[in-house]
Structure formats: C-alpha cells, structure tokens
C-alpha positions in Angstrom: -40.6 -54.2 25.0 -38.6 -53.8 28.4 -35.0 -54.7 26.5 -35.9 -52.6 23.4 -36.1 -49.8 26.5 -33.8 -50.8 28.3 -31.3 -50.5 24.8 -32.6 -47.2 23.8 -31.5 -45.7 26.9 -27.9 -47.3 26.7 -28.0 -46.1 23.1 -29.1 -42.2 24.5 -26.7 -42.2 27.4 -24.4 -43.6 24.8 -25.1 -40.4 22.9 -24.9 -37.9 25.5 -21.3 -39.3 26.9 -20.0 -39.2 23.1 -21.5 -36.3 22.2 -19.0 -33.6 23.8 -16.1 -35.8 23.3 -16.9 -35.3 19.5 -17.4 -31.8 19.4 -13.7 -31.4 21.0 -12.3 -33.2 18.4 -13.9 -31.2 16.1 -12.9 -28.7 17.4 -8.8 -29.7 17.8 -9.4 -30.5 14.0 -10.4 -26.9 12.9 -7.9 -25.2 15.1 -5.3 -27.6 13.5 -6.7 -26.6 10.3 -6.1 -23.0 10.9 -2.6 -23.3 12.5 -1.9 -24.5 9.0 -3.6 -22.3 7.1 -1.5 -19.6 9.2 1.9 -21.9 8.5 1.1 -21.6 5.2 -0.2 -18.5 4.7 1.3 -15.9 2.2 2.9 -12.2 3.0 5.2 -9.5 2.6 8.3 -8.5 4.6 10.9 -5.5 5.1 14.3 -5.2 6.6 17.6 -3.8 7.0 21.2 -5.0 7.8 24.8 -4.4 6.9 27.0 -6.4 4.9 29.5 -6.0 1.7 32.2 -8.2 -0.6 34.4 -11.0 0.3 38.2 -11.5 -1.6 39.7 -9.1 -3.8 37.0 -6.5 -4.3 36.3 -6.5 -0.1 39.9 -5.6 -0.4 39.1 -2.4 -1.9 35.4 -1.6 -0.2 33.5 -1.5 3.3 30.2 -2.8 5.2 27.4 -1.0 3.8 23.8 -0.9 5.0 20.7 -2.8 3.4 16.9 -2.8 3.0 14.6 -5.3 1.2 11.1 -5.4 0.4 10.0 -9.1 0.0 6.8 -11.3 -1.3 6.8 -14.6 0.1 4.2 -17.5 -0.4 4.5 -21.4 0.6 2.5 -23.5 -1.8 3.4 -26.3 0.5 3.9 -26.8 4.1 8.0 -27.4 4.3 8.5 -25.8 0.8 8.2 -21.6 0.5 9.3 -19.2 -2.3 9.7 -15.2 -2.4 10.6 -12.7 -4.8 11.8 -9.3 -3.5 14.5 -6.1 -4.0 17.4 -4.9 -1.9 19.2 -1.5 -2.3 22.5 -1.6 -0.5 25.2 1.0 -0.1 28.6 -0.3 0.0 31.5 2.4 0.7 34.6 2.6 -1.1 37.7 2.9 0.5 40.4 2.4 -2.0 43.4 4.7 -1.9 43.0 5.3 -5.6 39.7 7.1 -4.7 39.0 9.9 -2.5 36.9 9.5 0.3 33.0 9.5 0.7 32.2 7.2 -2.1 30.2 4.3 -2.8 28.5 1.5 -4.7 24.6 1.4 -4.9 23.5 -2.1 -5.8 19.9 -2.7 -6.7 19.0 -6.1 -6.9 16.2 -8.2 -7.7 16.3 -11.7 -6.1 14.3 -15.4 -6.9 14.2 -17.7 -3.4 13.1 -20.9 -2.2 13.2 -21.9 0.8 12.8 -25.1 2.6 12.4 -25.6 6.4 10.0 -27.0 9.1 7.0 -25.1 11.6 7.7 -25.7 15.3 5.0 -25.3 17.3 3.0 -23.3 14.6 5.9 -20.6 15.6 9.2 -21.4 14.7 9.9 -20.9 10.9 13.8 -22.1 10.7 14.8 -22.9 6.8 17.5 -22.4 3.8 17.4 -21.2 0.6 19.1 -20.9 -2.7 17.8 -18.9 -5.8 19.1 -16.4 -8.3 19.5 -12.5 -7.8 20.5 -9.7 -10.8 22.3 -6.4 -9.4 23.0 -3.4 -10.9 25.8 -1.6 -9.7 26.1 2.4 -10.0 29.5 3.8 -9.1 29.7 6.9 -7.2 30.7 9.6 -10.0 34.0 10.8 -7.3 35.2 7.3 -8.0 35.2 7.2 -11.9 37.2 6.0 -13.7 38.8 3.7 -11.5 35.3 2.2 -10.6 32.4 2.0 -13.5 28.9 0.7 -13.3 28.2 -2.8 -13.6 25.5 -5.7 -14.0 26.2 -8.3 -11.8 24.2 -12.5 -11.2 24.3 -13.4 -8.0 23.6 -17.5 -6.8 22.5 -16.4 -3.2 22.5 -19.6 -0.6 20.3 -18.0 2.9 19.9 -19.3 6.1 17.6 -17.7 9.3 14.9 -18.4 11.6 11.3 -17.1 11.7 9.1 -16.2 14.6 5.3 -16.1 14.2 2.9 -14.3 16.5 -0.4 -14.7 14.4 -0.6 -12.6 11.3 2.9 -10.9 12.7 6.4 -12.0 12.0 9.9 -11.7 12.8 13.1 -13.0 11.6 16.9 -13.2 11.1 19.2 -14.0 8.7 22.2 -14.6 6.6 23.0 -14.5 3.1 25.9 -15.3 1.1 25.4 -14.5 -2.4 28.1 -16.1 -5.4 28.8 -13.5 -7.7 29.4 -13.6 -11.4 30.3 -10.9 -14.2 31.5 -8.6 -12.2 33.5 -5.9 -13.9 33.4 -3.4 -11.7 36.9 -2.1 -11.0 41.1 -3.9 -11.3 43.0 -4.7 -8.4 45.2 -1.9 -7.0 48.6 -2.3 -9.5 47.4 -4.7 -11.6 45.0 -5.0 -14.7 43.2 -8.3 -13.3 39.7 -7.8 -12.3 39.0 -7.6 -8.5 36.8 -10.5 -7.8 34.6 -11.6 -4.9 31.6 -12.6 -3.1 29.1 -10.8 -0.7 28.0 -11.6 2.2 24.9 -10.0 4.2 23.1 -10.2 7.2 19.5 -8.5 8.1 16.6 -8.4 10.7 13.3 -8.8 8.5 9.5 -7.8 10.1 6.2 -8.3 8.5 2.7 -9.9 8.1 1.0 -12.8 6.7 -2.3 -12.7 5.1 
C-alpha cells in the first residue's frame, strides 16, 4: 500500500512538472502554425514605378510611369503565383514626332514566383511568367507610330516585407518582348526592336 502511494505521488508531481512544459509547446506549435498560415496566406497588391524599352525602340522613347493592380496566392510555402494589370505611359521622343506624345501599354501578366520566408518577414523571390500588352499610340504620333499587340516573357526579382496582414515590397522586372510592330527605325524600314525594363514599389494586404 505504502509504494503504490508512494508511486502515485511521483506519478502526480510527475504530472504537475510536465504539465506546463506541454502547454508551451502547444502553444509554440500553434503560433508556428499561424506564422505559416500568414506566409502562406493569399492577397492583393498595388504599385507604381517608372521604366520603358531597351535597344532600338529605347532609342526612339523615354521612362514612363507605372501602376499595377495584382492577385497573388502561394499554394505552397517556397512556391507563389499572381495574376495582375499594369498601365504604363511611355513618352515618345523621336524627332520624327512632335513633342508630348506617348505609348499607353495595357498589360495583363501570368507569375510565379519562387523564394524563401525569413523570419516569417522577409519574402525575397524570382519569377518568370507570360504578359500580353496592347499598345495605343498617341494620335500626334501617327503614322510613324501605330498601335500594337505585343507578348512579353517577364523574368522579376524583389523582396517582401511582412508586418502581419500588411506588406511591402520592391522590385525589378525585365520583360522579353515579341511581335512588336510598333514603329521603323529612324531612316530605315527595319522594325525598331527591344526589351523593357521596369522597376516599382508595391503595398498591400494578405488575407
């Protein structure tokens, strides 16, 4: 009788030491759960920025402003996707066109992004997708410039800061263009070719 005691009370105190112990772990596990749910969680973003073409047809236009609207999810925890337009305004200044004109590009755009979470904060990653622009021509600059559909290959880079359901970021983008057949270089018939390269600040909120 006096070691069956003499066990239950090891077996109580037993208890009573473990017992807090255990409810800290449990919970370090559910905060862990929700930092991930958080990594994790989808949103939407907006932001602005400045950039314009590369080679030939950079030759012929400036650095016009941005803004996007994007949807991004991530299905899995170093794996994210987003879908999203961008209106940008790139000037024209071509000697063949008066001044005050420009090219507004609409674009749709396809991303996915890959990239790790440091410190549940930290969100840096790259990307590659598939974008579709329309470009519409400022009437002043006709004929020399006409409107245009243009595929764009975009390959991104930037950083992400998280502060709960708020976030921050930066980035670059430098989009491959095809089908462009928007206007000849200066002299010659050949088509002016080139890329376009962006930069922009993005905010927004996860859900």
């Amino acid at each position: 009788m006096r070691m069956t005691s003499t066990m239950a009370g090891v077996a109580l105190a037993g208890v009573c030491v473990a017992g807090p112990a255990l409810a800290v772990d449990a919970t370090e596990v559910t905060r862990s759960i929700t930092r991930k749910n958080e990594d994790t969680a989808p949103g939407v973003d907006v932001g602005v920025g400045f950039g314009g073409y590369t080679g030939k047809l950079g030759n012929e236009t400036g650095v016009g402003a941005l803004f996007n609207v994007t949807a991004n999810a991530q299905p899995w925890e170093y794996i994210g996707v987003e879908f999203g337009y961008e209106g940008q305004s790139i000037p024209i200044d071509d000697a063949r066109v008066r001044g005050g004109n420009n090219i507004w590009r609409n674009n749709g755009t396809g991303l996915a992004k890959i990239g790790p979470f440091i410190d549940h904060k930290w969100h840096p990653f790259v990307g590659a997708g598939f974008g579709l622009s329309y470009l519409h021509a400022s009437s002043g600059s006709r004929p020399v410039y006409g409107n245009d559909w243009q595929v764009e290959w975009p390959l991104a880079a930037g950083i992400e800061y998280r502060l709960g359901h708020l976030a921050a970021g930066v980035r670059a983008t430098y989009r491959f263009v095809g089908g462009e057949d928007l206007t000849t270089i200066p002299g010659t018939n050949d088509e002016a070719k080139g890329s376009l390269f962006n930069g922009n600040l993005t905010v927004g909120g996860r859900f």
